[in-house]
C-alpha angles and dihedrals in degrees: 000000000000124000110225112199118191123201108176091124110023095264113094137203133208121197133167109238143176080196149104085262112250121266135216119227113193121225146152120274118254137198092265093047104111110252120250124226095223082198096068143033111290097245093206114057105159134022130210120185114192116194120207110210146182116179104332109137092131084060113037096069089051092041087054106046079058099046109043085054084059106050091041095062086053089073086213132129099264141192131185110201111187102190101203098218091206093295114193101204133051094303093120102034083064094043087049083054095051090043087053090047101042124031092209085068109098128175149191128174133208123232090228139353099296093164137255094283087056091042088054098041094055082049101051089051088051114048124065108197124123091243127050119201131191137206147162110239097226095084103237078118116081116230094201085066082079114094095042090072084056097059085038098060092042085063085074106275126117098203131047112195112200120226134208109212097164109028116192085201118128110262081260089074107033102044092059090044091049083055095040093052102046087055099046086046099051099038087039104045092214100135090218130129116201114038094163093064108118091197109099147148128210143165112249093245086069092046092056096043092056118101100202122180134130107013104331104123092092085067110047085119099059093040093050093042086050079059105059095261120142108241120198118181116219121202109225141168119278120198141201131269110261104169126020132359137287111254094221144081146148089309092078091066100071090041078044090064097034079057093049091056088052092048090042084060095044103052098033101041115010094112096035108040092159087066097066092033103038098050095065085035094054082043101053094041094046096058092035091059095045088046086054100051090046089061090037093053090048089048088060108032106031091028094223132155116264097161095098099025113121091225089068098056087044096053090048086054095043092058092047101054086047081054095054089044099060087037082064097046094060099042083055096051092053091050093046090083113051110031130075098043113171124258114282097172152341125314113216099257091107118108100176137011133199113201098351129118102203115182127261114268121261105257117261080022112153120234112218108222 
């Protein structure tokens, strides 16, 4: 890991970094830079953006023109990461051609379309600024919304949360995310709108805490709020598709609710398994038990028959399913405290790399196609 010490105005950083290390470029200060209390230590210090794509190259020149004036203004060490998710057209030849033409560009790209969580996480694990951000590459984001996530996490928060108010989606989109959104809001308790929207800020603590996998970046709020993080939620411009189509529809929302469940889980009772499984266990062997001396007590006292009543067999099976619960519980609970760690590095689902020193591979390690 290498130290990177900048020194443009006499108060320098030092981050660890696997990265092209990340570069000022002075510029003047404009009416979206986030202002700076000159009484107190500046809290960001460095920015990373990292940008998720799929066949996007119509879209990246345009989104980086925009976006470098931005984070220039900024005066502020800064980083681009476009993470390639297995494209199939020109996208990385013209990331290869930004990366050529701007040293803050850098670039991985993925052997195949592993999806936008995998896409995040390698780029978590990547990137060293202070602040992560996070955008879709197809410009319906608006890179001069920057700078307004900055001034919103130095109020205190480690997560902004980006909110379409006014989406300039087709009623296909944006139907299934109205639903979407209203469920995850009220199971998960997180007061957010818009849990789809891929624009977002953290501190780098919350971005190495986050497990993502599957289909788990469209909760990065609740998982970090199940974590103790302080989510804000800040309202931006949404434009409207000009190359290429959007890669969603209404399939995602019943991915979207399979994917509630797992974060439900994760957030509730990833630490106390025993809670979620031993309840229904207690249940079904409590009544199972009680349902088995009653019979028992008729069987002694009244000298009935109980060897073809159906309260029998129901109280044998009820007694069973409380044992497997428990059973679950404590497998859970061992489990519990070993499993899920966050990304530390990069899985081997990379083919090709711009600006970017990755270590050498374990011996005998396999490669995921």
């Amino acid at each position: 890991m290498a130290q990177i010490q900048d020194g443009s105005k006499g108060n320098g950083f030092a981050i660890d970094a696997i990265s092209t290390p990340l570069r000022t470029s002075a510029g003047p200060r404009t009416a979206t830079s986030p202002p700076l209390d000159p009484e107190r230590e500046p809290s960001i210090r460095s920015v990373s953006v990292v940008v998720p794509c799929y066949n996007e190259e119509g879209n990246l020149p345009e989104l980086h023109r925009r976006l470098s004036a931005v984070l220039a203004s900024l005066a502020l060490p800064y980083e681009i990461l476009i993470v390639d998710d297995g494209s199939t057209d020109g996208t990385w030849a013209a990331i290869a051609a930004l990366h050529e033409a701007d040293g803050h560009v850098l670039a991985i790209r993925h052997r195949r379309n592993f999806g936008k969580a995998e896409a995040l996480a390698n780029g978590f694990a990547i990137v060293r600024g202070d602040v992560v951000l996070t955008m879709d590459g197809d410009l319906q984001d608006d890179p001069d919304e920057l700078s307004r996530f900055l001034v919103k996490l130095d109020e205190g928060y480690d997560l902004v949360s980006g909110w379409k108010q006014r989406r300039q989606d087709p009623l296909g989109k944006t139907a299934p995310s109205r639903v979407f959104n209203w469920t995850v809001r009220r199971v998960s308790g997180v007061p957010l709108h818009d849990f789809n929207c891929g624009y977002k800020a953290y501190r780098r603590d919350v971005t190495q805490a986050l497990r993502l996998y599957g289909e788990l970046h469209r909760f990065t709020p609740v998982l970090a709020a199940g974590e103790g993080f302080r989510i804000a939620e800040l309202p931006v411009r949404h434009h409207a598709r000009t190359w290429g189509r959007s890669k969603y529809g209404w399939s995602r929302l019943v991915k979207g609710f399979l994917d509630l469940l797992t974060v439900t889980f994760l957030t509730q009772y990833r630490q106390r398994p025993m809670h979620l499984f031993g309840l229904p266990g207690l249940v079904a062997l409590t009544v199972g038990i009680l349902i088995g001396l009653f019979l028992s007590l008729e069987k002694l006292i009244l000298g009935n028959s109980i060897g073809t009543r159906p309260l029998l067999l129901l109280s044998v099976l009820l007694v069973m399913i409380g044992a497997q619960f428990f059973g679950l519980g404590l497998l859970g609970e061992f489990l519990a405290h070993g499993s899920n760690e966050p990304r530390r590095e990069l899985r081997p689902l990379v083919r090709q790399t711009l600006g970017i020193s990755l270590p050498d591979p374990k011996p005998g390690a396999r490669v995921n196609e």
